[in-house]
C-alpha positions as CSV (number, residue, x, y, z in Angstrom):
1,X,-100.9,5.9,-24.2
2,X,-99.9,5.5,-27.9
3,X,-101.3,2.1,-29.0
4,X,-97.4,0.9,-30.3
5,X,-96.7,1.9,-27.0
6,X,-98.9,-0.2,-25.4
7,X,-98.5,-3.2,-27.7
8,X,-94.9,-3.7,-26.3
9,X,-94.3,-6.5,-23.7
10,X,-90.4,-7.1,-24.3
11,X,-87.5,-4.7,-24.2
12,X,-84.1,-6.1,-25.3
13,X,-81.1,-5.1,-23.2
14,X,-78.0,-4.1,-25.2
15,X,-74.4,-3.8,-23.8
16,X,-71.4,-2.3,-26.1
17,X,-74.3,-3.4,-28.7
18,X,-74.5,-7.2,-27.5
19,X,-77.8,-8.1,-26.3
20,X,-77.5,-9.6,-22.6
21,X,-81.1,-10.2,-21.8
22,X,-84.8,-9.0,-22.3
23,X,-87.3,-7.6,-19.4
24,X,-90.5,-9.1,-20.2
25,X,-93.2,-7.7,-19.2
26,X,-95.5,-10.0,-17.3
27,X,-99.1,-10.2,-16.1
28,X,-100.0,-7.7,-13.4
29,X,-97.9,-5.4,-14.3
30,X,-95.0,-6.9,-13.5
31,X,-91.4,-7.2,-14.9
32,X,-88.7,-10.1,-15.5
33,X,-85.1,-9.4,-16.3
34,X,-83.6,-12.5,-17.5
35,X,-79.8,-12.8,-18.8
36,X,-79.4,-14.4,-22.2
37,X,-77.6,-17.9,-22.2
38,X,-74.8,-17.1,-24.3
39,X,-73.8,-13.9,-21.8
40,X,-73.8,-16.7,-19.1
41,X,-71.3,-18.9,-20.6
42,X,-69.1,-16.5,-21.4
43,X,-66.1,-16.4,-19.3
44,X,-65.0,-13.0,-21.0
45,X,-68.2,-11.3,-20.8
46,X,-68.3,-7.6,-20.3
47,X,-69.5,-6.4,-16.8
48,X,-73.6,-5.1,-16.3
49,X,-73.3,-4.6,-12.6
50,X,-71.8,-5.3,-9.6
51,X,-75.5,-6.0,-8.2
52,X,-74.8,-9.2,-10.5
53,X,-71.7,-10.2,-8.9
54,X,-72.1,-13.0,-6.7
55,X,-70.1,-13.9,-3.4
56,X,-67.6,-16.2,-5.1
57,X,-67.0,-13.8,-8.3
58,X,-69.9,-15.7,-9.9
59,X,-73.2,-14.4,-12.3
60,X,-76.0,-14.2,-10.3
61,X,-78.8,-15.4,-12.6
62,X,-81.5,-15.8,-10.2
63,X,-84.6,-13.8,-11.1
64,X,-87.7,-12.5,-9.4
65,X,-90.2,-10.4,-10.9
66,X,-91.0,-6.5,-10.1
67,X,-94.6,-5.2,-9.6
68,X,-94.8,-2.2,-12.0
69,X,-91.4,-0.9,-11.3
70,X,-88.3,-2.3,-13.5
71,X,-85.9,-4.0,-11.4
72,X,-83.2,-1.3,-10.0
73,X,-80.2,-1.7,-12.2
74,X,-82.8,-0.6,-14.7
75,X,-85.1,1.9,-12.5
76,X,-81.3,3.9,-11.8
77,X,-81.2,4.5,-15.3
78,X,-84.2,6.7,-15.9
79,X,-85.2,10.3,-15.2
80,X,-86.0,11.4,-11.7
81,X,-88.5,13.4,-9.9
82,X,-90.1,16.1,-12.2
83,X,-88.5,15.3,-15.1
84,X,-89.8,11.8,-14.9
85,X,-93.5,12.9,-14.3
86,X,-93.5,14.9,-17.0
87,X,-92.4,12.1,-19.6
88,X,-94.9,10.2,-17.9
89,X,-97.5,12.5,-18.8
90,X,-96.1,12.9,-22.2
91,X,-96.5,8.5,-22.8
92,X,-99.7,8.5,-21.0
93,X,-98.6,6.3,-18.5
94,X,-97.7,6.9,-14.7
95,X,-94.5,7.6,-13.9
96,X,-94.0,4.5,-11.7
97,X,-94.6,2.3,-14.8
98,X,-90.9,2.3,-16.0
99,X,-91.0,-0.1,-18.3
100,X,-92.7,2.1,-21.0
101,X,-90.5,4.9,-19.9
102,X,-88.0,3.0,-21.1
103,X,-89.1,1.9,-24.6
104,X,-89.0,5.3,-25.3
105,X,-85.9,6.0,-24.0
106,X,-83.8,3.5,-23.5
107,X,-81.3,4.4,-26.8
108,X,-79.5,7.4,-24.9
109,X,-79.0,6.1,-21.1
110,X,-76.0,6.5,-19.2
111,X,-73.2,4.0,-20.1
112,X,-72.8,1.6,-22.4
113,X,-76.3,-0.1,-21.7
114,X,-79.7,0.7,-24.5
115,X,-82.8,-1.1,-24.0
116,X,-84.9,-1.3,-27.2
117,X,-88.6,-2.7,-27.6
118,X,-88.2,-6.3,-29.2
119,X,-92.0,-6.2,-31.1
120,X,-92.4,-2.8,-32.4
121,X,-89.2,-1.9,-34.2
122,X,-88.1,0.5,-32.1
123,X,-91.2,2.9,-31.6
124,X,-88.9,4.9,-34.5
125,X,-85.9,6.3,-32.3
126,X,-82.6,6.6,-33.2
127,X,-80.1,4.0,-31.5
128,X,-76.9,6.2,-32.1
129,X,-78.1,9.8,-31.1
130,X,-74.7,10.6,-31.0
131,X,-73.9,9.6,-34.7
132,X,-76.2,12.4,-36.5
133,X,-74.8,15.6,-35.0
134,X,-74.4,18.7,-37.1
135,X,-71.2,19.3,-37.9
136,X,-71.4,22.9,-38.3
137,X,-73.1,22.7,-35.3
138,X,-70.0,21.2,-33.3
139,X,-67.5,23.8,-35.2
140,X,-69.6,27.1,-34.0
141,X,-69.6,25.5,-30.4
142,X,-73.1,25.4,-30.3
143,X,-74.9,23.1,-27.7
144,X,-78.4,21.5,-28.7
145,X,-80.7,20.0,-26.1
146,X,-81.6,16.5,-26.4
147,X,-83.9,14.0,-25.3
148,X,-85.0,10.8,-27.2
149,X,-86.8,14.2,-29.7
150,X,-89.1,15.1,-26.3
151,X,-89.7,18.5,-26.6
152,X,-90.2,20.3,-23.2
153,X,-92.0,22.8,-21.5
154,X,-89.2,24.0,-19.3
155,X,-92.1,25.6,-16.5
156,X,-93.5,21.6,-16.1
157,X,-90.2,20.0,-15.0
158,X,-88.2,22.8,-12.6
159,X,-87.0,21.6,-9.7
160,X,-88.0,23.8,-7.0
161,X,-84.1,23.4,-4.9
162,X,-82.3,23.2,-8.2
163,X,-82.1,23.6,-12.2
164,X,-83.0,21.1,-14.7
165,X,-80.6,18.5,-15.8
166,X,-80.8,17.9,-19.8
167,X,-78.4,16.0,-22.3
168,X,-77.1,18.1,-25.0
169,X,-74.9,17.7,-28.0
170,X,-72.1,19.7,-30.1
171,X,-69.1,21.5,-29.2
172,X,-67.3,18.5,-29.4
173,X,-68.9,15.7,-27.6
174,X,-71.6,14.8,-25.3
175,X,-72.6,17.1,-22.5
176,X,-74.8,17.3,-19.3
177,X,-76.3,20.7,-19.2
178,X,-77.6,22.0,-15.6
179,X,-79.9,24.7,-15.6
180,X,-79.8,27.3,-12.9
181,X,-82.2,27.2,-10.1
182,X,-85.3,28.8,-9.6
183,X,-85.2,29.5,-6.3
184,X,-81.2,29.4,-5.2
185,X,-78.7,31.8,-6.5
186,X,-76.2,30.9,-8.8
187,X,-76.1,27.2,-8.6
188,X,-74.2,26.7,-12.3
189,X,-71.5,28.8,-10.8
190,X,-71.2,27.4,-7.5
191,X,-71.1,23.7,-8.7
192,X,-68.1,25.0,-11.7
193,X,-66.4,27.1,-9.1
194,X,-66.2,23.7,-6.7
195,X,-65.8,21.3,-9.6
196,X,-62.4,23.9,-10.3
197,X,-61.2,23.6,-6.8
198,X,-61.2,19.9,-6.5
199,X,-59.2,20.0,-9.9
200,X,-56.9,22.4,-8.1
201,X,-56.6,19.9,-5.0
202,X,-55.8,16.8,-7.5
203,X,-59.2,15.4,-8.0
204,X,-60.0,14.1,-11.5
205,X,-63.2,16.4,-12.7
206,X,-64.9,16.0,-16.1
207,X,-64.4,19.2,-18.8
208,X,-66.5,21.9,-17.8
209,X,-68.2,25.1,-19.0
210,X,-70.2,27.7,-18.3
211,X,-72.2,29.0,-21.1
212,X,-75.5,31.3,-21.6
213,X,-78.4,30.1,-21.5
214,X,-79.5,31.8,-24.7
215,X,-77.0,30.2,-26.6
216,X,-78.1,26.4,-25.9
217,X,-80.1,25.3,-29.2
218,X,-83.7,23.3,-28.6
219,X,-84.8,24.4,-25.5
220,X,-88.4,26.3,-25.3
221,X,-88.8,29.8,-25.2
222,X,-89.7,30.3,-21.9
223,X,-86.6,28.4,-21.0
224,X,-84.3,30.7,-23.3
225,X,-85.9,34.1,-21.5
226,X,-85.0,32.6,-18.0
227,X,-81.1,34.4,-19.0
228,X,-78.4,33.7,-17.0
229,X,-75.7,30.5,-17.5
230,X,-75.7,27.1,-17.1
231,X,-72.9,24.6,-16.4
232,X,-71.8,22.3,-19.2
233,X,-70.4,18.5,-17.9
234,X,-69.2,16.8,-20.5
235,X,-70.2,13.1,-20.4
236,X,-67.5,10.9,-18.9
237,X,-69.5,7.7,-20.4
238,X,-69.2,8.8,-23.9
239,X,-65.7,8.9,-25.8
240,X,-64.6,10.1,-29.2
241,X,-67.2,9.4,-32.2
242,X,-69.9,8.8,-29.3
243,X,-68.2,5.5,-28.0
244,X,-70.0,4.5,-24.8
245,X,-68.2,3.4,-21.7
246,X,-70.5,1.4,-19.5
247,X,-70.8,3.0,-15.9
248,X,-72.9,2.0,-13.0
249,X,-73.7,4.4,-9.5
250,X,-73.9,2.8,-6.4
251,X,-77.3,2.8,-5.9
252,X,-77.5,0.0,-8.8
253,X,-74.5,-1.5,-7.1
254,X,-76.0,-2.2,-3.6
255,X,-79.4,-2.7,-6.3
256,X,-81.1,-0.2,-4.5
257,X,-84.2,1.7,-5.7
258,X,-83.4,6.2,-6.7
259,X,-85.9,6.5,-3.8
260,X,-83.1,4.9,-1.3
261,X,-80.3,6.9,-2.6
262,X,-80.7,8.2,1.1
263,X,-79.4,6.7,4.2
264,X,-80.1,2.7,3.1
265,X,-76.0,2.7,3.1
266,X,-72.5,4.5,4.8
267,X,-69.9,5.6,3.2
268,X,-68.3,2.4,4.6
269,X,-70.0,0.6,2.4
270,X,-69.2,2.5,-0.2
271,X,-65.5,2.5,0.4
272,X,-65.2,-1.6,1.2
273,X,-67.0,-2.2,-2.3
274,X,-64.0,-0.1,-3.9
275,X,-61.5,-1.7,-1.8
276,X,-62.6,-5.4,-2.8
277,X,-63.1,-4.0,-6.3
278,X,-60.6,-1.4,-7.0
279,X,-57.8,-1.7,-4.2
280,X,-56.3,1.4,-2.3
281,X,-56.3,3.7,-6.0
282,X,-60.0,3.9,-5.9
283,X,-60.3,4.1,-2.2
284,X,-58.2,6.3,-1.3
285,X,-59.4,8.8,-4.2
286,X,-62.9,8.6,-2.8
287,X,-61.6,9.5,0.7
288,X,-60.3,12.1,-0.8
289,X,-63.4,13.3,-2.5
290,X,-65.6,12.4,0.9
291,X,-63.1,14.9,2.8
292,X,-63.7,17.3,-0.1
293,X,-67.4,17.3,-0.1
294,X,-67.5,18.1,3.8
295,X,-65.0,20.9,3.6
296,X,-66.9,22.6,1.1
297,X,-70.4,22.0,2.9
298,X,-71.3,20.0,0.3
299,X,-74.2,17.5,1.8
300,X,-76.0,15.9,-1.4
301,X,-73.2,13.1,-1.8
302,X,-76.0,10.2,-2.0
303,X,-75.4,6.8,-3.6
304,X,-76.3,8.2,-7.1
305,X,-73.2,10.7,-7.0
306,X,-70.6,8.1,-6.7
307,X,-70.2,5.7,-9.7
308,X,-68.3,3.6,-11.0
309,X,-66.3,3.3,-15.1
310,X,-65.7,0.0,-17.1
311,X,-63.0,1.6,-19.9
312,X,-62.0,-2.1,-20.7
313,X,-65.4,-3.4,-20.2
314,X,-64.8,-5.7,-16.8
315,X,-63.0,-4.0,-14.3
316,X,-64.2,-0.9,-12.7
317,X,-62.9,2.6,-12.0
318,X,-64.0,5.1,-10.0
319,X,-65.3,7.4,-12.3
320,X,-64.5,11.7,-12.8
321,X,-65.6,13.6,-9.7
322,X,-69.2,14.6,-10.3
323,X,-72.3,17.0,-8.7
324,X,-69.6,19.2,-6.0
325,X,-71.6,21.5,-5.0
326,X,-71.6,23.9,-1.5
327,X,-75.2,23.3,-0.1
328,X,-74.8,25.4,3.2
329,X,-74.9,28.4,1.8
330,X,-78.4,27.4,0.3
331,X,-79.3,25.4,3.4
332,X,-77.7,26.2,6.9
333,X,-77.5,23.5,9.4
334,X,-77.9,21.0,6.3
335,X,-76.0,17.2,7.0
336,X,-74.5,14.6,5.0
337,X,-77.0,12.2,2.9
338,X,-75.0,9.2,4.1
339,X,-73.7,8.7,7.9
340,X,-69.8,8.5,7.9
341,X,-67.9,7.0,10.8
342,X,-71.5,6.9,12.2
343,X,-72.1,11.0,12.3
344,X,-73.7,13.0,9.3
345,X,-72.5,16.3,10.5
346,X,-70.7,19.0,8.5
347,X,-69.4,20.6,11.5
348,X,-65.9,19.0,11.3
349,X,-64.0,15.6,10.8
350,X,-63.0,13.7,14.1
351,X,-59.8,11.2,14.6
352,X,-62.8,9.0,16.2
353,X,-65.2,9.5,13.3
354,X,-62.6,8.3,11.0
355,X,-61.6,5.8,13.1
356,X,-64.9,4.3,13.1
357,X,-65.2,4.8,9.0
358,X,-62.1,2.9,8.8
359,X,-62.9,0.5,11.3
360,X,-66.6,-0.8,9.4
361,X,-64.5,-0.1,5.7
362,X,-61.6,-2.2,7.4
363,X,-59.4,0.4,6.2
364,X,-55.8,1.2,7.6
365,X,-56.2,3.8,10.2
366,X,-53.2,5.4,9.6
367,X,-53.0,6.6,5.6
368,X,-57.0,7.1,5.6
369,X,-56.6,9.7,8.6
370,X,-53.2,11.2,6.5
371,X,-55.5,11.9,3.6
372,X,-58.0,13.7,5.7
373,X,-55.3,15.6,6.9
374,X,-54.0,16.4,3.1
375,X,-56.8,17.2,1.8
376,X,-58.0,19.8,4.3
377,X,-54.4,21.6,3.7
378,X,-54.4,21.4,0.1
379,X,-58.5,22.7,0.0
380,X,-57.4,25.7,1.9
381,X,-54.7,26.3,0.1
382,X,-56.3,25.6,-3.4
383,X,-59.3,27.9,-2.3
384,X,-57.4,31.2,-1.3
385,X,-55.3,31.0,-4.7
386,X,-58.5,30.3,-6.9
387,X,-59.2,32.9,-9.3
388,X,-62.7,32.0,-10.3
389,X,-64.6,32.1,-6.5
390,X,-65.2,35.5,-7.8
391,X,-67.9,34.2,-9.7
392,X,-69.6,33.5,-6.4
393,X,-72.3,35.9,-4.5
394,X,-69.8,37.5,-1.7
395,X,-72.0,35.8,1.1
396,X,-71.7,31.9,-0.6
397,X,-67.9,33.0,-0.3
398,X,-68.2,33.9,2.9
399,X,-70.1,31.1,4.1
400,X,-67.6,28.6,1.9
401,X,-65.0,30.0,3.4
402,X,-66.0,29.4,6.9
403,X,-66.6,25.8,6.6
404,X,-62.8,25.3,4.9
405,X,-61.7,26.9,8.0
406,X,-64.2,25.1,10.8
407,X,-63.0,21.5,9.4
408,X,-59.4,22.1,9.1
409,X,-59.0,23.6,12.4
410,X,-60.7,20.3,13.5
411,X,-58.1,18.0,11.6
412,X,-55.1,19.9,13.7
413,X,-56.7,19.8,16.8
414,X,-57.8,16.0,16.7
């Protein structure tokens, strides 16, 4: 581990550039979160997470301490699965140990949140990332990989079911860059060609782009050679001149681990949080979006793919559609990450099932089923007359287009 590194035992926790509270890091390995006073007492303060939120519209201040994890507000906002191991590697810690994961890089996370060590200046990275972009760099439309400075080596963090997600900068704005898969055929494509759709059907989708591999800046050679295009997101949590808007996903609302973005919740749950918290707008939009996802076979819709926008601070949004992509045509037989109306299947969408999701959301019946209904009409609809499906391997069509047709023949018949 690189002796600043270790020297650390505080991390200050920064919101819209306020500091809120420090995670200290504690004997044994373990790791208090702690709000600062002045946050407390403010009436007007700006909004860290729903987790915090107690019962009577209250801060919840209590703390308890986390063995060698951070506590999961903080654990959400970190690199998963291969990526994660190999920054570990790179700090010389274990990937488990978050806290020094994030002293390193805590200055770009999602939102409007940075975490910065309290004792070591820094460790020397940049706070505003987003303020030292090349001009010429945005003006060509040029895209630069970016990560806290880490330079990869592409081969040590592929996911084996997908591509690698990395930040990038330029053309504009902030981006999410998804690299296409290894083993799956033309996942960029798919998950552009589904975000499109859901933008035909009335969904609010992010910008997106597909662009060359080759022509993303920073990445390491044997990344470049791969070929082929990846899909550019731009970053809903950044505005113009690299403003951050603070966001939260809803596995750090029900303050839930990454590991239990799986099955700990419904997508009741989901959908009463948003009614108490954003009335019928919200609600109804991520019906909407839920109905999507299983008309396009789409069954990776865990806690992490739903999140939620503060654009004033306080009150939450639901934030751009996000991650739509058609898994059945990569895995047949493959069922929804969370149970809704108390079945996970993708084979169609029941007046029961619905009933049941409305019943644990306490919902109205009536305009949560007309949505379903809607939504599967305007998704077939949207689908014949979209231009860029053509983008898609004939038999992902094929298998797309048989799902669209097995739900909504469902809907009429229920």
């Amino acid at each position: 581990m690189n002796p600043e590194l270790a020297k650390v035992t505080a991390l200050g926790v920064y919101l819209e550039d306020r500091r809120i509270g420090i995670i200290n890091r504690l004997a044994g390995d373990r790791h208090l979160f702690a709000f600062e006073q002045d946050y407390v007492d403010d009436p007007n303060r700006p909004t860290l997470s729903l987790a915090y939120k107690g019962q009577a519209g209250g801060l919840v201040t209590a703390v308890r301490a986390v063995g060698r994890r951070l506590p999961p507000f903080f654990s959400n906002l970190l690199p998963e699965g291969p990526l994660r191991t190999y920054l570990a590697e790179k700090a010389g810690v274990k990937p488990e140990r978050e806290f020094f994961l994030m002293a390193i890089l805590g200055a770009d996370l999602p939102g409007a949140v940075t975490v910065k060590p309290m004792d070591t200046g820094g460790l020397g990275h940049d706070d505003r990332p987003d303020d030292h972009q090349d001009e010429d760099q945005q003006q060509k439309g040029v895209l630069r990989f970016s990560l806290a400075g880490v330079q990869l080596k592409f081969s040590g963090v592929m996911e084996t079911s997908g591509g690698l997600t990395i930040p990038a900068h330029g053309v504009g704005g902030s981006w999410i860059v998804k690299l296409p898969s290894m083993q799956f055929a033309a996942v960029p494509e798919n998950e552009y060609v589904m975000l499109e759709l859901a933008r035909a059907v009335g969904i609010q989708v992010p910008a997106i782009r597909l662009v060359r591999v080759a022509d993303i800046q920073g990445l390491p050679p044997d990344a470049a050679r791969m070929g082929g295009q990846a899909l550019a997101v731009e970053r809903f949590d950044r505005a113009a001149g690299g403003r951050r808007i603070h966001m939260e996903d809803f596995a750090q609302v029900f303050g839930l681990f990454p590991d239990d973005k799986y099955g700990s919740r419904s997508y009741a749950n989901i959908a009463s949080v948003l009614w108490a918290e954003t009335g019928d707008t919200g609600t109804y939009e991520f019906v909407r979006r839920l109905v999507f996802s299983v008309l396009i076979g789409n069954a990776d819709m865990h806690l992490k793919n739903w999140s939620l926008l503060y654009p004033d601070g306080r009150t939450p949004v639901l934030s751009p559609a996000y991650d739509f992509v058609a898994t059945l045509p990569y895995i047949p037989g493959d069922s929804l990450a969370l149970t809704f109306g108390g079945s996970r299947s993708l084979n169609e969408i029941t007046l029961d099932q619905v009933r049941r999701f409305a019943g644990a959301a306490r919902l109205p019946m009536n305009p949560v089923w007309a949505i379903v209904r809607e939504t599967a009409e305007r998704t077939a609809e949207a689908w014949k007359a979209l231009p860029c499906k053509n983008l898609l391997p004939a038999e992902t069509r094929t298998v797309i287009e048989r799902q669209i047709q097995r739900v909504i023949s469902g809907t009429k018949t229920s």
